[in-house]
N, C-alpha and C positions, 0 to 999 in steps of 0.2 A: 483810532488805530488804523480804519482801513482808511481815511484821509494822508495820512501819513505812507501808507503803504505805494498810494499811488502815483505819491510824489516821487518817490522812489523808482517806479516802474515803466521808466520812461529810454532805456537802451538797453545793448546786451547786456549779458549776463556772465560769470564764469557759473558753471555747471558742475555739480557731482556725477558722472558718466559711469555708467558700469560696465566695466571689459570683462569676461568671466566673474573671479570671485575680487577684483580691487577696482575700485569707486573710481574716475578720476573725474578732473575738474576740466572743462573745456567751456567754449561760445555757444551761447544758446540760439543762436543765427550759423551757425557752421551746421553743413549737412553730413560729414565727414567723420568718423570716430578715431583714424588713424592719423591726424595730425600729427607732424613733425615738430620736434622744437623749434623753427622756427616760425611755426604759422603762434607759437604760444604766444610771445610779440608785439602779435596783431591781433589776437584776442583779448589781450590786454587794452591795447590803445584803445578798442574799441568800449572799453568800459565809460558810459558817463559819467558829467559830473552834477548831474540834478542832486545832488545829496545838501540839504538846505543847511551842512554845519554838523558840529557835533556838539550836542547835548550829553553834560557830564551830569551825572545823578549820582550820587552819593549815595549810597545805602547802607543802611547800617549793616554791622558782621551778624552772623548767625548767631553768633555767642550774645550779644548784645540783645538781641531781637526774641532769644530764649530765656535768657534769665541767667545764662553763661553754663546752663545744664548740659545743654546736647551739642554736639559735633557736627551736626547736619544741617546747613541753610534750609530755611523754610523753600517750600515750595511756591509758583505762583498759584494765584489764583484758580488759572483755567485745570492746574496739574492737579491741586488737592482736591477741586472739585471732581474730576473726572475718578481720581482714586475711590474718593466716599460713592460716587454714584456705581462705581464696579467693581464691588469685590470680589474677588476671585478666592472659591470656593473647592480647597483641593483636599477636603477630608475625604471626599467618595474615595477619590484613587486611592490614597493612601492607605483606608480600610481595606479595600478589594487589595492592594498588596500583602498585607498583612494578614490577611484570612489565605491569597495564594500561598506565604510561605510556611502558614502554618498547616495550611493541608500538605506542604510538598514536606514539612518537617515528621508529620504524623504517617505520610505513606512510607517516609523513609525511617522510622523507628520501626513499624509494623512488619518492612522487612527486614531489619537489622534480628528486631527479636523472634520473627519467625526462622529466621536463618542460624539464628541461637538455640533456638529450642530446636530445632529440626536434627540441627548438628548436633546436637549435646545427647539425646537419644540415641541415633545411630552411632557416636560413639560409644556410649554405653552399652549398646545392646554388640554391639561388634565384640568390642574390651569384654566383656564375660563370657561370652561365646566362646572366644579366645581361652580368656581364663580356666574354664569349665573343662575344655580339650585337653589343655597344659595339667590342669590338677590330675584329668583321666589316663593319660600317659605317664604321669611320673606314678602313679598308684600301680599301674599295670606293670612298671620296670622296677619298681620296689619289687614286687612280688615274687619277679621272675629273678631277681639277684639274691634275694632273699633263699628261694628254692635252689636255687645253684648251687650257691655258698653251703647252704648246709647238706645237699647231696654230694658235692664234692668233699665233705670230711665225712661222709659218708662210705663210700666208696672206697675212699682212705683207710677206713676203717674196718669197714667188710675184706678188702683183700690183706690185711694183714691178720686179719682174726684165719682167714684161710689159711693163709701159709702156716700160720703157727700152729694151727692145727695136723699141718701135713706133717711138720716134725713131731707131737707129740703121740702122731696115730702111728711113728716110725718110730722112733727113741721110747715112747712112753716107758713107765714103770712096770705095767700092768701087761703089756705086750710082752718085754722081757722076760716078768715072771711067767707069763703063759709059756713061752718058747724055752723056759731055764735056764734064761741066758740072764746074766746079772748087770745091773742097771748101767749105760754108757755116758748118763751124765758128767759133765759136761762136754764129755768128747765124742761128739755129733757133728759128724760132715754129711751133708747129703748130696749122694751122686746125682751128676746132672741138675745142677741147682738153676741154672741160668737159664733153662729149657723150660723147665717150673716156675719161678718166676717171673721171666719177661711179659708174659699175658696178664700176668695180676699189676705189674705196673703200669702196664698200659692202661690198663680198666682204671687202676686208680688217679692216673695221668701225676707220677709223680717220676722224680729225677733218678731215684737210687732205692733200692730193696735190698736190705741186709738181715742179716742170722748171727745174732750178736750173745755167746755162751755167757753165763754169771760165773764169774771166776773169784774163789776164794785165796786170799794172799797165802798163807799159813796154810792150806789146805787139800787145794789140787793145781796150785801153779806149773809149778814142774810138770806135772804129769801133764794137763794138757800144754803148754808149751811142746813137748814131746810126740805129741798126737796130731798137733800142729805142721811141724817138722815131716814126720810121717805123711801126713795125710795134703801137704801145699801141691801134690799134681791134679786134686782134683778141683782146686780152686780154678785153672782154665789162662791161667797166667806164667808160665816159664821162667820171666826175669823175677816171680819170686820165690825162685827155687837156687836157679843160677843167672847172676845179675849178669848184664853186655859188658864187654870187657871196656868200654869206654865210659860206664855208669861209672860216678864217683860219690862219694858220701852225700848225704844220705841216700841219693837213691840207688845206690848200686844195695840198698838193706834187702834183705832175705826175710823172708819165715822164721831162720831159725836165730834171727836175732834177737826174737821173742818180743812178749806183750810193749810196745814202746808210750810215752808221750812226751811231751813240748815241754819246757821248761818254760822259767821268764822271760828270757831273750828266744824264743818260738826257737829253740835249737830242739833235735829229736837225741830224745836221753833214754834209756832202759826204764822203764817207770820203777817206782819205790815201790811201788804196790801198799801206797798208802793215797788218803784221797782227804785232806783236812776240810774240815767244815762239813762231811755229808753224815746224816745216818747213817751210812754203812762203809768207814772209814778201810777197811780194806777188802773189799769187794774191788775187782777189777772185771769190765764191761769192754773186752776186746770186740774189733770187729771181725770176723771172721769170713764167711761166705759173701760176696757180693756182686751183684747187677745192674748198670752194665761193671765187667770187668774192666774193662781198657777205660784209662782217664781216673777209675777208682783204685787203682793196684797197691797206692802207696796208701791207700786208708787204712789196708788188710792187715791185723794187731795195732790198730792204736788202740787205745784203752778211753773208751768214749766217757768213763765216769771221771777224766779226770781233768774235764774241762768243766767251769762251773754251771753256763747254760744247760748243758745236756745234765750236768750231777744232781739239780734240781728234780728233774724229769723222770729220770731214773729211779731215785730217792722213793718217789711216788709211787713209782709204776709197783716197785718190792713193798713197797709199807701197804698200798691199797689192792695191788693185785688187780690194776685196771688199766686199761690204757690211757699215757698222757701224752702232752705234746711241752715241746721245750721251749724258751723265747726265743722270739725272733732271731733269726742265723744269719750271717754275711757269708756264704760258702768262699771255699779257697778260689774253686774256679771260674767265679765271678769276678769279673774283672769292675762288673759297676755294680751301684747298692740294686740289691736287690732282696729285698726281706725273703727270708723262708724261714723252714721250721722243720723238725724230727719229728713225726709220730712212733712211738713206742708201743708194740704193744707183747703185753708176756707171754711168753712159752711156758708150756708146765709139762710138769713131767709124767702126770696123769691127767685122765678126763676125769672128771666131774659127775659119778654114776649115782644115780638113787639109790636108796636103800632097799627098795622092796625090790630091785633086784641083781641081787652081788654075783660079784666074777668070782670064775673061782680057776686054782692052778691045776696044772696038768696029771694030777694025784686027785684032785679034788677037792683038796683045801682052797676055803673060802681066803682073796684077797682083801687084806687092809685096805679100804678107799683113802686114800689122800691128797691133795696137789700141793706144789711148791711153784716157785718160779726158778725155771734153771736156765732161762736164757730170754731174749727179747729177739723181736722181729721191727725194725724202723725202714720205716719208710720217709725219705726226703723229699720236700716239696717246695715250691714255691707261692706266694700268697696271689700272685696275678694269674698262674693259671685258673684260679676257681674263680676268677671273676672273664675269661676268654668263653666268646663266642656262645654269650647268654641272652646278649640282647639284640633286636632286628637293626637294618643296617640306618634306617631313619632315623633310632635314637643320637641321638649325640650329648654329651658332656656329662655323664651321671656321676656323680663325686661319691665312692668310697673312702670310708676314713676308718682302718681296722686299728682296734685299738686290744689291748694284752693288757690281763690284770696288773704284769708287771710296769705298767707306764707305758709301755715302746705303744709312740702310732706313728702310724705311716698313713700317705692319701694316694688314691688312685680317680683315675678318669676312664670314665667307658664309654665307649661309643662304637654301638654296635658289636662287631667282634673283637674290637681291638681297645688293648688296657694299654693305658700309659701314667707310668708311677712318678708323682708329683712331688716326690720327695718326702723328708720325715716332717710327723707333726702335721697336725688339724688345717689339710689346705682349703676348706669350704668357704662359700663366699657369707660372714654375718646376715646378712640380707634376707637370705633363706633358711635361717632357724627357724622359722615357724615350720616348714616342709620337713623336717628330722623324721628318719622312722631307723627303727635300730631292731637287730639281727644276733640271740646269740646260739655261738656256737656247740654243741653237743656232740659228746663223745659213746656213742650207741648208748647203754643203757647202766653209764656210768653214776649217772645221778641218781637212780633206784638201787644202786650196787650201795653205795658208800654214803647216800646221801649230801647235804650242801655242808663242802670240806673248801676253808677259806685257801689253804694250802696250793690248790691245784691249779695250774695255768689254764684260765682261761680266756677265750677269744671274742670279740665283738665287733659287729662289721655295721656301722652309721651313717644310710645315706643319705644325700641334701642333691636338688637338682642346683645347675648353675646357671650361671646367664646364658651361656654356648644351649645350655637344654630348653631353657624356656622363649628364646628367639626362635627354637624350631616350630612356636606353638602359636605364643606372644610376637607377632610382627607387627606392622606397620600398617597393617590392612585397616584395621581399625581409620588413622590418621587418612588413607587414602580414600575411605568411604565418606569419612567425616570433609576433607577437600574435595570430593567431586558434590556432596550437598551445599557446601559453602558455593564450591565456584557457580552450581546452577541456579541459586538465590542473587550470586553478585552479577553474572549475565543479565538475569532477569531486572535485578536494580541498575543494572546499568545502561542497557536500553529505557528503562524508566525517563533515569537520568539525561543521556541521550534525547527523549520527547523534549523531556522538561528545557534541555539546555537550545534545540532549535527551536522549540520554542522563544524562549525567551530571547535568544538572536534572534529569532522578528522582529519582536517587539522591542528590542533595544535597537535595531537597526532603524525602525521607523521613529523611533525614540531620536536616534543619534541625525535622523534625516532631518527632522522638526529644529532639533537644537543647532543643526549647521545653515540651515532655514533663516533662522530667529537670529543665529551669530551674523551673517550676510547681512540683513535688514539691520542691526544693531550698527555694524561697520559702516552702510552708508545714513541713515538716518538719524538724529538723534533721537534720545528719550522719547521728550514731549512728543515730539512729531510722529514718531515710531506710534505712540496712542490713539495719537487722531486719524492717522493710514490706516488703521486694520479698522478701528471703527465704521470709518468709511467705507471699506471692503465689506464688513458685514456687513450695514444697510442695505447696501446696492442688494447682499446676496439674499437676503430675508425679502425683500421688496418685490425681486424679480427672479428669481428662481424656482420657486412651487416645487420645491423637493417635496416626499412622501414621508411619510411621519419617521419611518425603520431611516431615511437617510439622515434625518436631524438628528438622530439617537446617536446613529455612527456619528457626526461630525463634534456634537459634543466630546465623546469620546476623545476626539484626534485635539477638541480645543483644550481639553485640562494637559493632555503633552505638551501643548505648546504655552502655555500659562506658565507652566512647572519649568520647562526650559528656557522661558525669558525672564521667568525671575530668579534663575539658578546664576544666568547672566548678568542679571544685574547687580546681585550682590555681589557675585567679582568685583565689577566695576567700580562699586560703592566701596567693598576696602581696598583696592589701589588708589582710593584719593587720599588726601590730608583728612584728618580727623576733621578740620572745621571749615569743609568745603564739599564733604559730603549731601548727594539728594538724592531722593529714592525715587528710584524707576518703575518700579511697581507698580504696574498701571490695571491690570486686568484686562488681557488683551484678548479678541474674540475672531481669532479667524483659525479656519482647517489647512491643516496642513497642503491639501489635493489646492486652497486657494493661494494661498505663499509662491507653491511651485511655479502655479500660473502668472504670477504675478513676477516673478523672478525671469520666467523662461519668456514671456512675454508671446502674445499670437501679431500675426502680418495685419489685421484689420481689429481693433478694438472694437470689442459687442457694443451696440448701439445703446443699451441698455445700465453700461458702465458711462455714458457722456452724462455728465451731469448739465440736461437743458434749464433746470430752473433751483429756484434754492426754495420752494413752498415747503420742505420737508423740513424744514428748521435747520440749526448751524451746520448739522452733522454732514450736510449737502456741499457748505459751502467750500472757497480754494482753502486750504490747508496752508495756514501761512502769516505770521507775528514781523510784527520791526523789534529789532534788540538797540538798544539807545547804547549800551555799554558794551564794544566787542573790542575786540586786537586784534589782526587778521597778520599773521607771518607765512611771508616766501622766500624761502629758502632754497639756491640755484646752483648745482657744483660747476664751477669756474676751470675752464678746460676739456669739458665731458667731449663737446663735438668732435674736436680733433682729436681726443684719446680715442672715442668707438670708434671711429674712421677707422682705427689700425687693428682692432681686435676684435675678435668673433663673438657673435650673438651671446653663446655662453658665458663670454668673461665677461659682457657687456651685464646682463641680466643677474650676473655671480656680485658685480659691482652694487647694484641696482638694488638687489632682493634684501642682501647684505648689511646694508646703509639702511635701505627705509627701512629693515624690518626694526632694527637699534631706534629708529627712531618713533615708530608704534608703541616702544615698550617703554620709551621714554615720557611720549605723551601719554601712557595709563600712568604713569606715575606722578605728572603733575597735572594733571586732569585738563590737559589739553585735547581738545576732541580735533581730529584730523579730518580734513576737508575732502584730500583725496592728492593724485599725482597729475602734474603734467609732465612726460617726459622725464628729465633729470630736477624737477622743479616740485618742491614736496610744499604744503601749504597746511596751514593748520590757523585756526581758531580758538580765542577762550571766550565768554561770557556768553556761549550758547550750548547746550540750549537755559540751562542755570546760568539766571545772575551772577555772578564775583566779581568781588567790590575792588578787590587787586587782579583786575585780570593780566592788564599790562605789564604788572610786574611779575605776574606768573608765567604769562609767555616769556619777558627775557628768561626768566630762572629757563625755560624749557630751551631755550637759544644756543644760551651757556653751555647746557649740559649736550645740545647736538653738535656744536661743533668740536668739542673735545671726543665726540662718539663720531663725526667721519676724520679725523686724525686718526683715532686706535684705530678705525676699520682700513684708512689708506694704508698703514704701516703695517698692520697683518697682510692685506692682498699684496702690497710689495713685496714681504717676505714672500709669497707664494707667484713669484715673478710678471705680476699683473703690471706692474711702474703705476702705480699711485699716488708715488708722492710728489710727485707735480700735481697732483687735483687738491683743491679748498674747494669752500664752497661759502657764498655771501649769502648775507640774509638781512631781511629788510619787512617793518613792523611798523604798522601805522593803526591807530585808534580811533573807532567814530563809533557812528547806528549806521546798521546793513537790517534788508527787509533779507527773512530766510524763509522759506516753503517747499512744500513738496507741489512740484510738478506731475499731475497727474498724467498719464496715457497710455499705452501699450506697453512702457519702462519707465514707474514713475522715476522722479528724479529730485536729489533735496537741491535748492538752488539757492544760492546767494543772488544780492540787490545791492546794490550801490554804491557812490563815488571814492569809499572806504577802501572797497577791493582795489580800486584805480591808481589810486596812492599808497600801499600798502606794497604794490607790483615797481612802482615808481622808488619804491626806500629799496628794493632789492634789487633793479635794475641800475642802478647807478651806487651801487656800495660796491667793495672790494672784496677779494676774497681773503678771508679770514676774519674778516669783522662783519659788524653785527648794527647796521646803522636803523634808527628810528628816529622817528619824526617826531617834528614839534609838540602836537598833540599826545602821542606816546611820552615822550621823557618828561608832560607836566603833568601826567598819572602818576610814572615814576616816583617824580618828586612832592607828589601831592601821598604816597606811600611811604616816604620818609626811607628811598634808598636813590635819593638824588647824588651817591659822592659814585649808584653806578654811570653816571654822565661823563662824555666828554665833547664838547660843543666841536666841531667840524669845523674845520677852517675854511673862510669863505662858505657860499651861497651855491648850491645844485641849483642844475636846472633841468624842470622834470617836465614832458611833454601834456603838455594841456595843464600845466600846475604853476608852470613859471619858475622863477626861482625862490628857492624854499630853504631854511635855516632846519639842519638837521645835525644827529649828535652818534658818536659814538655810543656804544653801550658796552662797556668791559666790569667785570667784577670788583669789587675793592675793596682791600684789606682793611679789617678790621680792629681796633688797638685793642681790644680785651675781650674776651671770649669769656662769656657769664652763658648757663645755663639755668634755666628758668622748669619747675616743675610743673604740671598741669594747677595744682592747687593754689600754687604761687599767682598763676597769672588768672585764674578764675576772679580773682580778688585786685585785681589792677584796673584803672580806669582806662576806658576806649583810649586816649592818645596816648598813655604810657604801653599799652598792649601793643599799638602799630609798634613803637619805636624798637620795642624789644623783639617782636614778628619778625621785624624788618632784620636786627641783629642776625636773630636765629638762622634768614637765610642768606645773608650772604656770607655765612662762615666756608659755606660748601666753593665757593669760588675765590680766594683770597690766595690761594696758589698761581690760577691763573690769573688775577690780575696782575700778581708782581711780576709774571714773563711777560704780559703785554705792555706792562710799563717799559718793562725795561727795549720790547724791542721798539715802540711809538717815540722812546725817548720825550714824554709828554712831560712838559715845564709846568711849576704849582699855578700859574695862572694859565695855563689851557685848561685846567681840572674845573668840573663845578662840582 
């Protein structure tokens, strides 16, 4: 091998050069990095031609060589060796990853569920606090509605037990017979009634106070009717003596039009002094004296028993001799619903004296004790005063629901002093039935009088708090203690988080340094070579460094990042090939990141210490650098570049440039063409290095094919964006031999090609045209030794190439195929070596059979130009 190598080593070179981050190819005798296209040229000519021929070796496919199992050409030799002798060992890392995220996973449950528990208490302890408050106030407003209510029929009740007392200690029986005057029942007017009254309604807080006589039909109608008449100046009302001369029916009615009520159509008719349906079927219950006068004038003789609501009341008051109250009332001079109600209470005609001590008359005879009822005292009210200005001005929303034995309910709302009537029927929210507490009504000491009589209207007042009550209690405080606990758990996770995350942006950042490190070295060197450069670099560093023990640890450290990121890279690389031309890169590579940088950035003097003066150290010492017996080297030039950049700015120049080659990087990972680097407009590529492939020449045409249909789409895209490209092709030109390759060590090592292959290689691209694709002798009997000889079209006439002479060279264009058969992996696993090429061969020239029939057609090429 190094016999051969130094055959080879006998003039320049082209160069892999590194500008920034792209490789390019230049003369290893040029002192100059900025070479122009034309000095390219002369870098060319100067290539020799020691190259002793080209040795074709045959080697069998991967498939063939495996057993037809695996997809992957073996490796050589020196590759598997070096794989088994360093394997690279990345369980550590990946434990210490996995133990970091499961501590970072466990500090972050630990705050999650202390942020849960933390929360969930001080809700709960807020929420009952809450609750506790809310139960304690509505208990407190129960109580006090509760007490209202029944001090207000209280009240009620006491001042009309008053009044009626004033008339019986003035009318009575027992008075009369004291003075010898004989009994005035029913014809009772008391002077200055409204003087006497107005204090007692105020006290009772009701609307109306009346003196209401018990009038017998058949009995003493007439008479008082007459008494009436007589006595309407002291009622304190004028028009109902003599009506205004503009009053008209009914109300221009008088006194003496005597006892009246309503008919079926509410017209005012002389009453019948009958009263169907009551106990006391001709009793008539005029109203007589009343308070205020003005607004009540037209009440004065209606006959209150002969409506059914008050007939009921009534009925009671005479059968039990106690006071009732009537169902709920719509008054006339309410214009909206407003529930009210009559309290009734008897008049009698005597008091009530014990026995052990009797009255007696003005002679001295003992009086008969007895009572009757001879008239009623009512007082009108309404139901929302006894629920006004009960409760403090904080409360809000307390739901009343009074409800009457006879059915009628109505609902109210309180809040604070002011009632607001909700209309009829149960308006409480279902929600808060459990909160019910209920109130009943009592009529002073009715129920010790008479006992439980089902008869008698009674009242109940049922309250429930609402949502408007328990939002003054129950707010949101809760929620907001419970969010200022959450939010200062998630601060605190999130500064956590925050460590954790610049963190780990170091370490991915030094992470991402390593892998664009490893991607650079990967772009200018290959594989193989790439294993025995860092190799290299280690020894030197192990031999002559004398680091301290804590630095080795750290560089380990830095060497599993970059193990991990060159094999991350490589298996990219390995699936962008064809299944059966894949080889693993995988080398186990052994240098630090702090060494790559230096190595990349390069120093003005090379340490003394990095020359390699001897090789005593064994191979690892020695130049870095194989012959490949099997390569195809393609240059590829766009034909008019000079004079286009002439006329357009750096940017459209490099927009042109960047564009093009980058299509064509992505072109070569797909046919696993490794790329050499640029000169200029001059793009260069390589196959059977640094892996053998036994088709390599026909892999580079396929990669030929497929670039210059990718600068067509790219000139006609930047045309459309007014660059004028489509005056640019670009020729390409393939030549096949052995080239020595190596790395060039020094201050910027460098991978370098060797020999007379590159020279002819420059030579098929130099003298080709643009839009075709020409290859040489050697090349098109690969070709055709590949069984895709119909891509040939033999060149008319003989080139002639400097330092070559003239040379027999061929078109290469694509060409159609008469049947398109598709072949399954299983199928062909089982086919023998030359039936496998010919169907291979098939398979790939389907992808170009479009454009061979437009190159046919524009070469116009006759069946005997074809081979």
């Amino acid at each position: 091998m190094l016999s051969e190598e130094k055959k080879l080593h006998n003039t320049t070179t082209a160069s892999a050069k590194e500008d920034g981050d792209v490789p390019i190819i230049s003369s290893a005798s040029s002192t100059s990095e900025t070479n122009n296209s034309s000095n390219r040229s002369t870098s060319r000519e100067s290539i020799s031609t020691s190259s002793t021929g080209i040795l074709r070796m045959r080697r069998k496919s991967s498939r063939a060589s495996s057993g037809g199992s695996g997809d992957n050409p073996p490796m050589s030799n020196t590759e598997s060796g070096r794989s088994a002798s360093s394997p690279v060992d990345d369980a550590h890392p990946e434990k210490q990853n996995r133990k970091v995220c499961m501590l970072r996973g466990a500090m972050i449950v630990t705050l999650l569920t202390a942020t849960v528990a933390v929360a969930t208490l001080v809700y709960l302890y807020v929420t009952r606090d809450e609750e506790r408050n809310f139960q304690t106030q509505y208990q407190d407003s129960v109580s006090k509605v509760a007490e209202a209510f029944q001090y207000g029929i209280d009240t009620k009740h006491d001042a009309a037990s008053t009044f009626s007392a004033i008339y019986t200690s003035i009318y009575g029986n027992i008075v009369q017979e004291v003075e010898n005057q004989k009994p005035v029942w029913p014809n009772a007017t008391l002077p200055f009634f409204a003087e006497k009254a107005k204090d007692l309604l105020k006290i009772s807080n009701g609307r109306a106070l009346s003196f209401n006589p018990i009038i017998t039909q058949d009995v003493n109608r007439l008479e008082w009717e007459a008494h009436a008449t007589e006595s309407a100046w002291l009622l304190g009302d004028k028009s109902l003596i003599v009506p205004p001369p503009d009053f008209t029916w009914p109300n221009n009615r008088t006194v003496s039009f005597g006892i009246y009520s309503r008919d079926a159509d509410r017209n005012v008719v002389y009453d019948p002094g009958y009263a169907p349906g009551s106990r006391y079927e001709d009793v008539l219950v005029p109203v007589w004296q009343i308070h205020p006068i003005k607004t009540n004038e037209k009440a004065v003789m209606f006959n209150l028993h002969s409506e059914k609501n008050r007939q009921r009341a009534l009925d009671d008051m005479l059968e039990y001799e106690v006071p009732t109250l009537t169902a709920i009332l719509q008054l006339v001079q309410d214009s909206e619903t407003r529930p009210s109600s009559i309290l009734f209470f008897p008049v009698f005609d005597n008091f009530e004296t014990p026995d052990d001590f009797p009255v007696f008359d003005n002679v001295g005879m003992p009086i008969v004790n007895g009572t009757n009822v001879v008239g009623s005292i009512s007082i009108v009210f309404s139901w929302d005063t006894l629920l006004q200005r009960i409760l403090p001005n904080y409360i809000k929303g307390m739901i009343c629901v009074l409800q009457s034995s006879t059915g009628q309910v109505y609902s109210y709302s309180v809040s604070g002093n002011d009632v607001t009537f909700l209309g009829e029927g149960d308006k409480h929210d279902p929600k808060y039935d459990k909160y019910k507490e209920v109130v009943q009504a009592t009529l002073g000491n009715t129920a010790e009088q008479i006992g439980q009589v089902d008869y008698l209207i009674t009242y109940t007042l049922v309250m429930y708090p609402s949502e408007t009550f328990e939002n003054e209690y129950v707010t949101n405080r809760a929620g907001i203690y419970t969010a200022g606990v959450v939010l200062i758990f998630l601060c605190t996770s999130a500064l956590f988080l925050l460590y954790d995350y610049l963190v780990e942006d170091r370490q991915q950042k030094t992470a991402r340094f390593a892998r664009q490190s490893a991607n650079i070295v990967d772009a200018m060197f290959p594989a193989g070579f790439r294993e025995r450069l860092y190799k290299s670099h280690q020894n030197n560093n192990n031999n002559n460094s004398g680091s301290k023990a804590n630095s080795r640890r750290s560089s380990d450290n830095d060497e599993a990042t970059i193990k991990a990121s060159n094999r991350t890279n490589g298996e990219n690389r390995s699936r962008s090939q064809s299944p059966s031309r894949r080889r693993s890169s995988t080398m186990g590579r052994k240098i630090v990141t702090l060494q790559i940088d230096k190595f990349m950035k390069g120093t003005r003097s090379a340490p003394k210490d990095h020359i390699p003066t001897n090789y005593s150290n064994g191979d690892d010492d020695k130049p870095i650098a194989d012959l490949f017996l099997d390569t195809s080297i393609m240059f590829a030039d766009i034909v008019g570049f000079t004079t286009w950049s002439t006329e357009r700015s750096p940017n459209e120049v490099f927009t042109l440039l960047e564009r093009l080659f980058w299509e064509f990087d992505e072109l070569a990972a797909q046919h696993n063409v490794f790329k050499l680097g640029t000169i200029g407009d001059c793009y260069i590529a390589v196959t059977g290095i640094p892996n053998p492939i036994e088709d390599h020449a026909s892999l580079l045409t396929q990669f030929s094919f497929a670039a210059r249909e990718k600068v067509r789409e790219v000139c006609a895209q930047l045309d459309a964006e007014g660059l004028d490209t489509l005056k640019l092709d670009m020729r390409f030109g393939i030549h096949s031999g052995a080239i020595t390759a190596g790395i060039l060590r020094g201050t910027k090592s460098r991978f370098e090609l060797f020999g007379d292959t590159i020279n002819t290689a420059s030579r098929m691209e130099s003298t080709s045209v643009g839009g075709k694709i020409q290859v040489s002798a050697e090349t098109a009997e690969l070709i055709k030794l590949d069984m895709r000889g119909k891509w040939l079209v033999k060149r008319d006439g003989m080139i002639t190439a400097k330092g070559k002479g003239e040379l027999q060279t061929y078109w290469a264009e694509p060409n159609p195929v008469g049947s398109r058969v598709s072949f399954s992996d299983e199928a062909l696993d089982h086919l023998p070596d030359d039936n496998f090429n010919k169907l291979e061969s098939q398979e790939s020239d389907r992808y170009y059979q479009h454009e061979y029939d437009k190159q046919e057609e524009k070469q116009g090429l006759s069946a005997d130009e074809k081979v």
